[in-house]
N, C-alpha and C positions, 0 to 999 in steps of 0.2 A: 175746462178753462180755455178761453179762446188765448190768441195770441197777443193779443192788445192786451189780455189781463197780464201775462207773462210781462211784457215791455213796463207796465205800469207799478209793477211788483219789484224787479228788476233797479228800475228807478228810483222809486222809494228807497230801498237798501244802498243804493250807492252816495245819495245825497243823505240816506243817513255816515255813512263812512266818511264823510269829507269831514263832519265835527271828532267823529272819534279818533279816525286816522289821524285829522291836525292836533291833535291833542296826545299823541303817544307817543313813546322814547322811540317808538323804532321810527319813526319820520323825523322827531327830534327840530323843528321849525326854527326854534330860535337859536340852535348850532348851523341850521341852511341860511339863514338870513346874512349869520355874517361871514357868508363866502364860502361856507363849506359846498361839495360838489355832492351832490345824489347819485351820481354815476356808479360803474363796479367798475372794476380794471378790466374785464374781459370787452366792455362797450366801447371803451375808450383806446383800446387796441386793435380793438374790429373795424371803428369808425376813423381811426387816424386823426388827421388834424380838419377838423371842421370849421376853420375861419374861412368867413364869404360862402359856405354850402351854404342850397334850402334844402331845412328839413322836416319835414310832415310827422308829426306827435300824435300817432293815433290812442284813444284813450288814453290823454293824459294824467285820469285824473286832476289835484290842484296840480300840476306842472310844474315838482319839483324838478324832474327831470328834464323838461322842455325849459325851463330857467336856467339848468347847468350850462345844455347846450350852447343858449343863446351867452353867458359867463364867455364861453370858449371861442364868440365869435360865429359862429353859427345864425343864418338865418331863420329863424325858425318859426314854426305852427303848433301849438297843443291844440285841440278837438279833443270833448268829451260831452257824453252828452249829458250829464250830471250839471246844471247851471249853477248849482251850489258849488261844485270843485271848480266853473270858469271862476266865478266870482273871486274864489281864493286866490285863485291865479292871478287873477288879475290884480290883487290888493299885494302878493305876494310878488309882484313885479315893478314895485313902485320901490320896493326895497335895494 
């Protein structure tokens, strides 16, 4: 299998993840929607106070995490290359 096959395979699985992921208690969507933070306590003591940072969101997935961020004033970026998880992000940032 060449490489290309690998990236396209790859692919497929993560865009299938974005329905299952948004859909299960441990993402929990409609507890992040009203304000709850994705974050863990060790990120949030690593990163300090991120009001006015940029911050680059590699693999965000939908960008629960890059949506806390920007919550906390943070300038921020998710990148993923899963278009189904920008999409969410992006519908999940109107909230």
């Amino acid at each position: 299998m060449n490489n290309n096959n690998y990236f396209k395979i790859n692919l497929k699985r993560w865009n299938e993840l974005v329905e299952i992921n948004s859909k299960s208690k441990l993402y929990d969507l409609e507890e992040f929607k009203s304000s709850k933070t994705s974050l863990l306590s060790i990120e949030l003591e690593e990163l300090g106070d991120v009001k006015g940072k940029s911050l680059l969101h590699l693999q965000c997935h939908f960008g629960m995490d890059t949506l806390s961020w920007a919550r906390m004033g943070a300038m921020v970026t998710g990148v993923d290359f899963s278009q189904k998880a920008i999409s969410l992000a992006k519908e999940l940032s109107k909230n």
